[in-house]
C-alpha positions as CSV (number, residue, x, y, z in Angstrom):
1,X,307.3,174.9,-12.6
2,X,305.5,172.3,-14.9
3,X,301.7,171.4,-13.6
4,X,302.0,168.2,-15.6
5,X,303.4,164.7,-13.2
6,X,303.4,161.2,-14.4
7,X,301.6,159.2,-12.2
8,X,302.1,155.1,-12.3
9,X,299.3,153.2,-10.9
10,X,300.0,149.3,-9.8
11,X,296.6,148.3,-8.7
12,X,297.8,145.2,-7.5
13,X,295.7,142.6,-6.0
14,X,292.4,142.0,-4.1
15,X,290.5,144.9,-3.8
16,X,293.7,147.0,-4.9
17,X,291.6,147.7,-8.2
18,X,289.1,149.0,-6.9
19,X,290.2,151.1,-4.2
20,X,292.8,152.7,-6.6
21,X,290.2,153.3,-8.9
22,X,288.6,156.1,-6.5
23,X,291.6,157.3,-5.9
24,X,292.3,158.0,-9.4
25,X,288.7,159.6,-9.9
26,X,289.9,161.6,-6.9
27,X,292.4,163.2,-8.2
28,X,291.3,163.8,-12.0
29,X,288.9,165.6,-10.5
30,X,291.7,167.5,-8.5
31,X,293.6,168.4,-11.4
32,X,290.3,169.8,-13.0
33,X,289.8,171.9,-10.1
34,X,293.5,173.0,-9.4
35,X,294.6,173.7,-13.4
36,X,296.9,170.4,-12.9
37,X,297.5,167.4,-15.4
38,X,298.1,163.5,-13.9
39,X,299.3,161.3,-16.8
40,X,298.7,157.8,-15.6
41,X,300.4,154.7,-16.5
42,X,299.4,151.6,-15.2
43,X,301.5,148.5,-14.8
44,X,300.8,145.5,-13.2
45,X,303.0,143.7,-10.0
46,X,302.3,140.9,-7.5
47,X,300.0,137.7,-8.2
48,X,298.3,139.0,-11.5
49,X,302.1,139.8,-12.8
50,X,302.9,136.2,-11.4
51,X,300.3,134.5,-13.1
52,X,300.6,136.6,-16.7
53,X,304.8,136.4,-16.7
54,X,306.5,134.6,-14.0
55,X,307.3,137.5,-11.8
56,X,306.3,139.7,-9.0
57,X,307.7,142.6,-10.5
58,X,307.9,142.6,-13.9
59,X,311.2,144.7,-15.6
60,X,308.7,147.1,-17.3
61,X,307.1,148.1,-14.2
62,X,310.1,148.9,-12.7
63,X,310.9,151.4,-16.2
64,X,307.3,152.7,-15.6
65,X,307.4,153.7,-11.7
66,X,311.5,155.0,-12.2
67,X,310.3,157.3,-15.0
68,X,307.0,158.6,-12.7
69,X,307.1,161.8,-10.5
70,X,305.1,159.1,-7.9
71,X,303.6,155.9,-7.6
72,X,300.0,154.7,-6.7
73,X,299.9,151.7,-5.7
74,X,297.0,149.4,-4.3
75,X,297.9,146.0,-2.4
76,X,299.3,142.8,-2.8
77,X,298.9,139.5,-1.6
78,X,297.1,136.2,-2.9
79,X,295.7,133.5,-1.2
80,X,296.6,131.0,-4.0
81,X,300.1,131.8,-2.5
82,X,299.3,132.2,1.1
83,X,298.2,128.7,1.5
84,X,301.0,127.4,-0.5
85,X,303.9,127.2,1.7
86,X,306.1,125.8,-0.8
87,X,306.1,128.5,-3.3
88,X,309.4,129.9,-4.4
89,X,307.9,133.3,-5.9
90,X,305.5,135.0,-3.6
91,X,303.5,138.3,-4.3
92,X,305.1,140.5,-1.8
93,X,308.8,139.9,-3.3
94,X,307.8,141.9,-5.9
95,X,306.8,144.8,-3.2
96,X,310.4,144.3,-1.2
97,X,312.4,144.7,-4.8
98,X,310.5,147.7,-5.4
99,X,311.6,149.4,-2.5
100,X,315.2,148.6,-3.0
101,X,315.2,149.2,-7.0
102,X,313.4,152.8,-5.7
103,X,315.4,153.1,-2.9
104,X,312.5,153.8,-0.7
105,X,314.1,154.1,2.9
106,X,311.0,155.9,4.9
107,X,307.6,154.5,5.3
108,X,305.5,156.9,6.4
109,X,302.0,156.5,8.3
110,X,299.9,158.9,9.8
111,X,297.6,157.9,12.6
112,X,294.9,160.0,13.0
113,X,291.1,159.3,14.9
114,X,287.8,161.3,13.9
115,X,285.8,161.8,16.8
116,X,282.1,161.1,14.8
117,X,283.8,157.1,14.5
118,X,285.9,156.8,17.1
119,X,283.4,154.4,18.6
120,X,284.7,152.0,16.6
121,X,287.8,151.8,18.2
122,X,288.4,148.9,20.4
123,X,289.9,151.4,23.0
124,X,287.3,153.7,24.8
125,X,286.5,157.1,23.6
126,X,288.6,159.0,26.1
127,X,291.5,157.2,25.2
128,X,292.0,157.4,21.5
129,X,290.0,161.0,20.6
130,X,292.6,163.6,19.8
131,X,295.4,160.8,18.2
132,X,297.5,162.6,16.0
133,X,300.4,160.2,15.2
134,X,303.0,160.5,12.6
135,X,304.7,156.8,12.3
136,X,308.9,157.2,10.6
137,X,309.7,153.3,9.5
138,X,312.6,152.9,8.1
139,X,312.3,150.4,5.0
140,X,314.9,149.0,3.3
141,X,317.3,147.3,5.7
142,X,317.4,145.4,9.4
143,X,316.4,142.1,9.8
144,X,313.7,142.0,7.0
145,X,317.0,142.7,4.8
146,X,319.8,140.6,6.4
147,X,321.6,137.5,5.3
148,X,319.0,134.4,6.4
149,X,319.8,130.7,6.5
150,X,317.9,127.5,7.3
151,X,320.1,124.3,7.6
152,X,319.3,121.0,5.2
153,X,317.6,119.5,8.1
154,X,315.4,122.5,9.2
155,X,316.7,122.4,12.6
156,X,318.7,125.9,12.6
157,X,318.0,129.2,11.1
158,X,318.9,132.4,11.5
159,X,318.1,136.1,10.2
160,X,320.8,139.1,10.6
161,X,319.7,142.3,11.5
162,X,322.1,144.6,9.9
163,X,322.1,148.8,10.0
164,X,324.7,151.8,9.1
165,X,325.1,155.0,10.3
166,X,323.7,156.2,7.1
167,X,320.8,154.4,6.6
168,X,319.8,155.5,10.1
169,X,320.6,159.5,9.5
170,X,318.8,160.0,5.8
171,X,315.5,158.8,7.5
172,X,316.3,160.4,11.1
173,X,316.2,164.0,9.8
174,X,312.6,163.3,7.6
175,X,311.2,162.6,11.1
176,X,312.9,165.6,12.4
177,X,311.8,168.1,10.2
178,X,308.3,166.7,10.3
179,X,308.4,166.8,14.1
180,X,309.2,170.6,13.7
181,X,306.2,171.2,11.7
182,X,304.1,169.6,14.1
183,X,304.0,169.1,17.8
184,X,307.9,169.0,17.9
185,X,308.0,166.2,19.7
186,X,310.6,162.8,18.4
187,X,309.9,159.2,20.2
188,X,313.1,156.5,19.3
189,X,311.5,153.4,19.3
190,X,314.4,150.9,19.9
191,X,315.5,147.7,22.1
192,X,319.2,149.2,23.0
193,X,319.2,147.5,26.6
194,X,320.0,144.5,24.3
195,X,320.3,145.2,20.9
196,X,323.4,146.3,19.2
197,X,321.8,147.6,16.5
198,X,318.9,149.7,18.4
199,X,322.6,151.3,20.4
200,X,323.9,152.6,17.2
201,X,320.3,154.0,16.3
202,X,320.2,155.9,19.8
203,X,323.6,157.0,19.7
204,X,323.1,158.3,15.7
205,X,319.8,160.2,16.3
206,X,321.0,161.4,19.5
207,X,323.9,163.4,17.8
208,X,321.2,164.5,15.0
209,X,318.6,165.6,17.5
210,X,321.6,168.8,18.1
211,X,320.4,170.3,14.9
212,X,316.9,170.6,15.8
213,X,316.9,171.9,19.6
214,X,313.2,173.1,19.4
215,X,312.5,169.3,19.0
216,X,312.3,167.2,22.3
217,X,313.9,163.9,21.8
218,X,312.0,160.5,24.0
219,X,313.0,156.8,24.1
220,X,311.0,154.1,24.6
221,X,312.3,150.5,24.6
222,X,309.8,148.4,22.2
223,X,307.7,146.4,24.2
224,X,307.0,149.5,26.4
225,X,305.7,151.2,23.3
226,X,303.5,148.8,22.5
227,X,302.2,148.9,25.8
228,X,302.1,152.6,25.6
229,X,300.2,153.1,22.3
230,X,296.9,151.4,24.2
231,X,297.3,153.0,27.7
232,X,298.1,156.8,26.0
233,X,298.1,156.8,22.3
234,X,297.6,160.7,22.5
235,X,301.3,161.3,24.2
236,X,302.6,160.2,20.8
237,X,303.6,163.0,18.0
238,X,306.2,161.6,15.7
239,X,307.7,158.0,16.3
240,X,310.8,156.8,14.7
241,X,312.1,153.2,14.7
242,X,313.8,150.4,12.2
243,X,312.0,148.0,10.3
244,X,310.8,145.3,11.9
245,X,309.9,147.1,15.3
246,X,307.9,149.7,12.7
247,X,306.4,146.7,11.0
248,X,304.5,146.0,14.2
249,X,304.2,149.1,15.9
250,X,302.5,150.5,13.4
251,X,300.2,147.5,12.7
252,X,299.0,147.9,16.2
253,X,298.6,151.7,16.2
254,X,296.0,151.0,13.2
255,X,293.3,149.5,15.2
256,X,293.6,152.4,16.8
257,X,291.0,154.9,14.8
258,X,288.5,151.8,14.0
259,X,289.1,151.0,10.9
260,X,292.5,149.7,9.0
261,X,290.6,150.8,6.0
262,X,291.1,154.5,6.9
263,X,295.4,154.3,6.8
264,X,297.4,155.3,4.0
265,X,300.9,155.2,3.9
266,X,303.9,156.6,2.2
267,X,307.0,155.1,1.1
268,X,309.8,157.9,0.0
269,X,313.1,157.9,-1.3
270,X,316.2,160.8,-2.4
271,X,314.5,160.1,-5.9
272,X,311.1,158.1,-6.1
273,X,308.0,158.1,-4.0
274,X,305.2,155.1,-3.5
275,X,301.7,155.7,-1.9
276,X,299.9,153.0,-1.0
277,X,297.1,152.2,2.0
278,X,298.1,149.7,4.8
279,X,295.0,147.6,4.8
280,X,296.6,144.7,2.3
281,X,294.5,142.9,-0.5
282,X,291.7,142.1,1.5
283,X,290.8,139.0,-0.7
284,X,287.5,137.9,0.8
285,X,286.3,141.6,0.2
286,X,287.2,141.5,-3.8
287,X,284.5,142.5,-6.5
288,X,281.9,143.1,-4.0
289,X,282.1,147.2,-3.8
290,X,282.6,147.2,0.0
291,X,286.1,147.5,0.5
292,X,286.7,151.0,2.1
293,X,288.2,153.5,-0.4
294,X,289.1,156.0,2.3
295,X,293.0,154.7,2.7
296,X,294.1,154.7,-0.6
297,X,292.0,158.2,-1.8
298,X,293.9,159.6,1.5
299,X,297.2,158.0,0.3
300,X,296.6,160.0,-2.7
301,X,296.3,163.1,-0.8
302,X,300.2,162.1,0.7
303,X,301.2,162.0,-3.2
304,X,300.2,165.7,-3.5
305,X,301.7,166.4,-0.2
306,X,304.7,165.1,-1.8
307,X,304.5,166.7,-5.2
308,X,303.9,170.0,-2.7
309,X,300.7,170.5,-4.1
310,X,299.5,171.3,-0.5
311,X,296.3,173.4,-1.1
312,X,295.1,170.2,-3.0
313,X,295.8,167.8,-0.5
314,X,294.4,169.9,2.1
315,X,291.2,169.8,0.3
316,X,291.3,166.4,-0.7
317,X,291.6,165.8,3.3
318,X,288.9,168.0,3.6
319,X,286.4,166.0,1.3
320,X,287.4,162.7,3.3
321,X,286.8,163.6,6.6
322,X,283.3,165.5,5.4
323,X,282.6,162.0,4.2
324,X,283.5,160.6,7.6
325,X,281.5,163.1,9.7
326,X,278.2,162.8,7.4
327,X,278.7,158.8,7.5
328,X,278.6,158.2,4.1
329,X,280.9,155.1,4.0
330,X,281.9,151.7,4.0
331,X,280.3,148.9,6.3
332,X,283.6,148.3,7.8
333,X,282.5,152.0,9.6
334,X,278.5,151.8,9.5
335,X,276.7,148.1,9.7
336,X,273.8,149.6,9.7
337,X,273.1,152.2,6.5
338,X,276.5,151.9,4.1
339,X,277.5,152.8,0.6
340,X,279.7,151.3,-2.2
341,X,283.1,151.7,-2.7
342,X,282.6,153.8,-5.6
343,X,279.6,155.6,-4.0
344,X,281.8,157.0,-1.3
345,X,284.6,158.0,-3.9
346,X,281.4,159.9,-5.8
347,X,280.5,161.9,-2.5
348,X,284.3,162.5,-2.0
349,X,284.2,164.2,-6.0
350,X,281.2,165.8,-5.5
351,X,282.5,167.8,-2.2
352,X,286.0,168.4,-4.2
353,X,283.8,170.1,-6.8
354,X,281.0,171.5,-5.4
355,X,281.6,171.6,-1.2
356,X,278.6,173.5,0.7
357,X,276.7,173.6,-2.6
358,X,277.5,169.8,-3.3
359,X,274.6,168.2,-5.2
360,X,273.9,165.6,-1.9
361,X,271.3,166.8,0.5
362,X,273.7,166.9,3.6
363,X,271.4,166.5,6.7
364,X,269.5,163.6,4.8
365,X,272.5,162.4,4.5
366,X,273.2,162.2,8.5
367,X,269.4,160.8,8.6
368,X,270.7,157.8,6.5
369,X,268.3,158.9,3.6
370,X,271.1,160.4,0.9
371,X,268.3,162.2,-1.2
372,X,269.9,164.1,-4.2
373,X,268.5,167.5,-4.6
């Protein structure tokens, strides 16, 4: 098996450069320590490829991210088009397309607290230490997919919210086989006490839950879940839903650990595979090194899960939460003694290539002092 993959990186917009600028000094210095090679190939997509040709996603990025073993991709969003509600092309088209043209049908997000922060969390300590959530979105259908129409008078609209059997079953037995290799435990996410759509979902997964009896298969109804991820975020292993109930669900599950800027997220398909972190372009943050690092180098570490380079990503997981635990991050995590964007990626490289015998001066470290010996 080749140890060569073609990586494309879309940086995006915001602070999308800069966060996936750690994550690519992450994982050179990976391949240096694990024997593999990363050939990246950057492209760009959303308000910079608006500005420069017209469109979201340009044809060449598409050729570039089709022909890569994975994708790396930082945020998107503008504000030059957020407060312009009458533009006709928008930044985030160009993320929608690509997960059709991909045919990226599961969005995965993991939810996971560290104690040493969790005092961040808007929920108290008892509640959220020990969360441990795996989040199964499906992507590329449902209402965010569906015919829409607005009448000439703007009076009437309406948005369809369409799913098949199949669409339902190729990303039902991803959160399955997960489920197995964790707590074995499956939570539908649905609203089938109304919703004909959320019927066919429970009656689908409910015939595919037969080939995995060693998982135990829940149901909650929507707006119960979202009441139950503040009350008992812990009673949650893996949670599958459609789009738009995923959409939300997991937006509110990412408070949850104290900082949005600690959630990566992958997006995977039968033949392509996206990595990106959840926090969006963060626009107010851009060019001034603060913008947390930590989502996108840990969506990095769900690309090598994905090119089953698991020793790798197990260290690379092991470097971020080291960073976590000593406090050597953002100011979205510590107000009171922070580092740079690209200081925390440093400390992150320096424990990938050096660990116990890193260069950094640990307990001065915890004492806020970071003296290099």
């Amino acid at each position: 098996m080749s140890n060569s993959y073609k990586i494309a990186v879309l940086p995006g917009d915001g602070i999308g450069p800069e966060v996936t600028a750690e994550s690519v000094k992450v994982l050179n210095v990976i391949a240096q320590a694990f024997q593999y090679k990363f050939e990246f190939e950057y492209a760009k997509m959303g308000a910079e490829a608006i500005f420069e040709t017209g469109n979201p996603l340009p044809e060449e990025t598409l050729t570039v991210c089709k022909n890569a073993d994975a994708v790396l991709f930082g945020a998107i969003g503008d504000p030059y088009f957020d407060n312009n509600p009458d533009a006709k092309v928008r930044p985030e088209q160009g993320l929608l397309k690509l997960r059709k043209e991909l045919g990226l049908f599961a969005n995965i997000r993991p939810i996971k607290t560290y104690s040493s922060i969790t005092k961040k969390s808007p929920l108290k300590k008892e509640i959220v230490d020990g969360t441990d959530i795996q989040i199964y979105r499906e992507l590329i259908s449902g209402i965010y997919f569906g015919e829409k129409f607005t009448d000439e008078n703007g009076e009437f609209a309406y948005d369809i919210c369409k799913y098949n059997k199949d669409e339902i079953v190729q990303i039902a037995h991803l959160a399955f086989q997960d489920a197995q290799k964790r707590r074995k435990k499956l939570t539908l996410i649905d609203k089938a006490n109304v919703l004909d759509t959320s019927r066919l979902w429970r009656k689908v997964v409910q015939d595919i839950a037969k080939d995995y009896p060693d998982v135990t298969l829940e149901f909650l109804f929507v707006d119960n879940a979202a009441m139950q991820m503040i009350l008992n975020p812990k009673q949650f292993d893996v949670i599958l839903t459609e789009n738009m109930f995923g959409d939300i669900i997991s937006d509110e599950a990412s408070v949850i650990g104290g900082s949005i800027g600690l959630l990566p997220s992958a997006s995977i398909g039968n033949d392509n595979a996206l990595f990106e972190p959840i926090h969006g372009s963060y626009p107010q943050a851009k060019g001034k090194g603060i913008a947390n690092p930590i989502a996108s180098i840990l969506s990095a570490a769900m690309l090598l899960d994905y090119l089953k380079l698991d020793v790798a990503a197990n260290k690379l997981r092991e470097a971020v939460e080291h960073a976590i635990d000593h406090r050597y991050v953002t100011e979205d995590l510590n107000k009171e003694q922070n580092y740079s964007t690209s200081e925390v990626g440093d400390f992150i490289v320096d424990y990938i290539k050096f660990s116990e015998n890193s260069y950094y001066n640990f307990e001065n470290v915890k004492l806020g002092k970071s003296t290099i010996v």
